[in-house]
Residue frames relative to the residue before (quaternion, step in Angstrom):
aa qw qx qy qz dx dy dz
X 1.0000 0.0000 0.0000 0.0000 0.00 0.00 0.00
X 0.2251 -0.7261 0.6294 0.1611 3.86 -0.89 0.73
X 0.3494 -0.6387 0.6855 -0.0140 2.96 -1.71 0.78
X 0.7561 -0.5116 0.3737 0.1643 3.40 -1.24 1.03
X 0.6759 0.6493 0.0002 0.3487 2.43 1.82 -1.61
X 0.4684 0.6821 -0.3024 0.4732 3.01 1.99 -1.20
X 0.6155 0.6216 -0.2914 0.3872 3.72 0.45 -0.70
X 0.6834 0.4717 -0.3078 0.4644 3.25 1.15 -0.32
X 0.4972 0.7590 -0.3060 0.2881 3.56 0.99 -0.21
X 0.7593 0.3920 -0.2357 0.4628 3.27 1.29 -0.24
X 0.2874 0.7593 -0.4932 0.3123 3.17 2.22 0.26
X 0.5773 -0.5734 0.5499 0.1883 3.52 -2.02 1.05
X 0.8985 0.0335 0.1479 0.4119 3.00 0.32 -1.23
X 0.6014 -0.2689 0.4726 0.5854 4.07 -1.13 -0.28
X 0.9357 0.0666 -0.2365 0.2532 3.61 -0.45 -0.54
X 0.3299 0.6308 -0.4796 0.5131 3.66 1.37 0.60
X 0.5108 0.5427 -0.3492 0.5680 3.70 1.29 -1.41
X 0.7096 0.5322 -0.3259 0.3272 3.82 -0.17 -1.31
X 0.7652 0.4142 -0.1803 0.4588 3.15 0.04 -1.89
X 0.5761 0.3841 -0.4176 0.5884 4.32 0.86 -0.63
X 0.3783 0.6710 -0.3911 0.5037 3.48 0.18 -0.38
X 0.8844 0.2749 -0.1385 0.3508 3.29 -0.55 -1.18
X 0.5044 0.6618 -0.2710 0.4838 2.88 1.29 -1.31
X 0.8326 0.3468 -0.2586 0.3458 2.97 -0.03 -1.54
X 0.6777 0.5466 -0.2166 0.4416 3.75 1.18 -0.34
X 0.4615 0.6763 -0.4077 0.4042 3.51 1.67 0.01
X 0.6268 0.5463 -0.3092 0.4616 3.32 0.42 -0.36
X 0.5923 0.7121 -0.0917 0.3657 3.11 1.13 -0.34
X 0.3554 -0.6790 0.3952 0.5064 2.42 0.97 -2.18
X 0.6780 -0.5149 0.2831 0.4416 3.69 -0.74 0.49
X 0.2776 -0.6826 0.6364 0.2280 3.48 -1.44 1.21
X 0.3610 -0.7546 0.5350 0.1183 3.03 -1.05 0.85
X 0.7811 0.0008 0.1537 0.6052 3.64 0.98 -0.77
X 0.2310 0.7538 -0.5898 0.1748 3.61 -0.43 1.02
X 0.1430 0.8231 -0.5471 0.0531 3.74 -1.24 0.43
X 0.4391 -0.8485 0.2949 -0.0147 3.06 -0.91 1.58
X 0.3372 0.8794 -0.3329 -0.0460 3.38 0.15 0.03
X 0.5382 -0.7555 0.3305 0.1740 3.23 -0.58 1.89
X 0.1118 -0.8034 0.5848 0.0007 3.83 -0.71 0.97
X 0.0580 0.7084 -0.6998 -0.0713 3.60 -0.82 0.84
X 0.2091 0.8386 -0.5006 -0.0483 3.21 -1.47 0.38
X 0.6843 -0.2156 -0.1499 0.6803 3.62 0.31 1.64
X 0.8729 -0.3265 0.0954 0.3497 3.43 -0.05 1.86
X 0.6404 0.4278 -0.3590 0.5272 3.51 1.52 0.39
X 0.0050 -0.8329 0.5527 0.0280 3.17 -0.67 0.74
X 0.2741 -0.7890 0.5331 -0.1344 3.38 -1.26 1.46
X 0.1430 -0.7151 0.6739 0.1186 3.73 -0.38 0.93
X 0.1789 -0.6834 0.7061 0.0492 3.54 -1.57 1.06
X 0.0682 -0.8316 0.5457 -0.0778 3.41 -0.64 1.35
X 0.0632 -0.8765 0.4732 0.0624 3.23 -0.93 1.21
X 0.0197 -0.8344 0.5481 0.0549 3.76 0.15 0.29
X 0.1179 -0.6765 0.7182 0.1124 2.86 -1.99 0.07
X 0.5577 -0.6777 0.4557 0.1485 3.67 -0.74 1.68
X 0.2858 -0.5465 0.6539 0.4383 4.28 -0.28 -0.11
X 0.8793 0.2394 -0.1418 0.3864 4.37 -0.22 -0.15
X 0.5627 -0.4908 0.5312 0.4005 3.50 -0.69 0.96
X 0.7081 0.5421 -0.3160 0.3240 3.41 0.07 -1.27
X 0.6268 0.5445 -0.2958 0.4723 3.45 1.12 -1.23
X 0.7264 0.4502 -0.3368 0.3954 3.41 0.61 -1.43
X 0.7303 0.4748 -0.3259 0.3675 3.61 0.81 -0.76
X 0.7307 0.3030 -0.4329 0.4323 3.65 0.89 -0.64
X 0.3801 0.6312 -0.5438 0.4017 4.03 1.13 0.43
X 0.6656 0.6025 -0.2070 0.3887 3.80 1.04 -1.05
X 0.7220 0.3724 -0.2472 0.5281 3.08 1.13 -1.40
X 0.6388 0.5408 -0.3306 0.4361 3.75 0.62 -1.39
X 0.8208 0.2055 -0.1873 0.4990 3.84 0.16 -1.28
X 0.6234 -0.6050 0.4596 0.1844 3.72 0.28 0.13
X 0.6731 0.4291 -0.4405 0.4107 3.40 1.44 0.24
X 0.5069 -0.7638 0.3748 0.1388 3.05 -1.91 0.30
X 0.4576 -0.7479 0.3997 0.2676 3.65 -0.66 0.57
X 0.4010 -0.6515 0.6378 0.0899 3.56 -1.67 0.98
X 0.6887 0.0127 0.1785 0.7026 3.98 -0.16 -0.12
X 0.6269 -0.4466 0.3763 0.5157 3.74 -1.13 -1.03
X 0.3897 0.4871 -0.6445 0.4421 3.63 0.47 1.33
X 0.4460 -0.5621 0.6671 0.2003 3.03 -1.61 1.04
X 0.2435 -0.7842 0.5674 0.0626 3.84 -1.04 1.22
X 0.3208 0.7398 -0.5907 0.0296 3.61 -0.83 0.34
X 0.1764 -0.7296 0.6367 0.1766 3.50 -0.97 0.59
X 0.2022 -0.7493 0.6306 0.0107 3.34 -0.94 1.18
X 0.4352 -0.6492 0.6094 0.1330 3.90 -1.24 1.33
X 0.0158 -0.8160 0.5768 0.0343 3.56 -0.51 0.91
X 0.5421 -0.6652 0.4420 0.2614 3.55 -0.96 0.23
X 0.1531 -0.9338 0.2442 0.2122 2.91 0.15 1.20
X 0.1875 0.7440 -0.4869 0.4174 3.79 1.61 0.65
X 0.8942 0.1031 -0.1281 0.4165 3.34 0.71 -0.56
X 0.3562 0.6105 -0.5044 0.4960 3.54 0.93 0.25
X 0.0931 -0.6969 0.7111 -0.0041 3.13 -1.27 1.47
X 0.2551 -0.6609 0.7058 -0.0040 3.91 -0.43 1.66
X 0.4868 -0.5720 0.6227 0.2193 3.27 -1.52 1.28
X 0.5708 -0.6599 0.4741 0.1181 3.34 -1.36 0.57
């Protein structure tokens, strides 16, 4: 099964991640609160994304429709990036 989410995998950076991200959540409705943080670890690298929908309603049909799960009331996914193109701050 794909995921909206797939789409993010070829993101460059923290804010290429962000701005698709949004995008991909406009339709939706308005993010309200979201934060990324970029994980490498022996040559895989992996963006963890939390967010937070403006409506219960958002957060739940984001859960049910894309398959991701939730941490407190942040919406959790961890997203596999390629790492040919991820550019990691120094």
């Amino acid at each position: 099964m794909t995921s909206p989410l797939d789409q993010l995998k070829t993101c460059t950076d923290r804010d290429n991640l962000r701005s698709k991200l949004q995008a991909l959540c406009d339709p939706l409705g308005a993010v309200i609160e979201l934060d990324i943080f970029l994980i490498e670890q022996a040559g895989h690298h992996q963006a963890l994304c939390c967010w937070r929908m403006q409506s219960e309603k958002e957060n739940t049909r984001i859960m049910r429709e894309w398959g991701v799960g939730r941490f407190g009331g942040e919406l959790i996914s961890v997203v596999d990036l390629e790492p040919v193109v991820l550019n990691l701050p120094t």
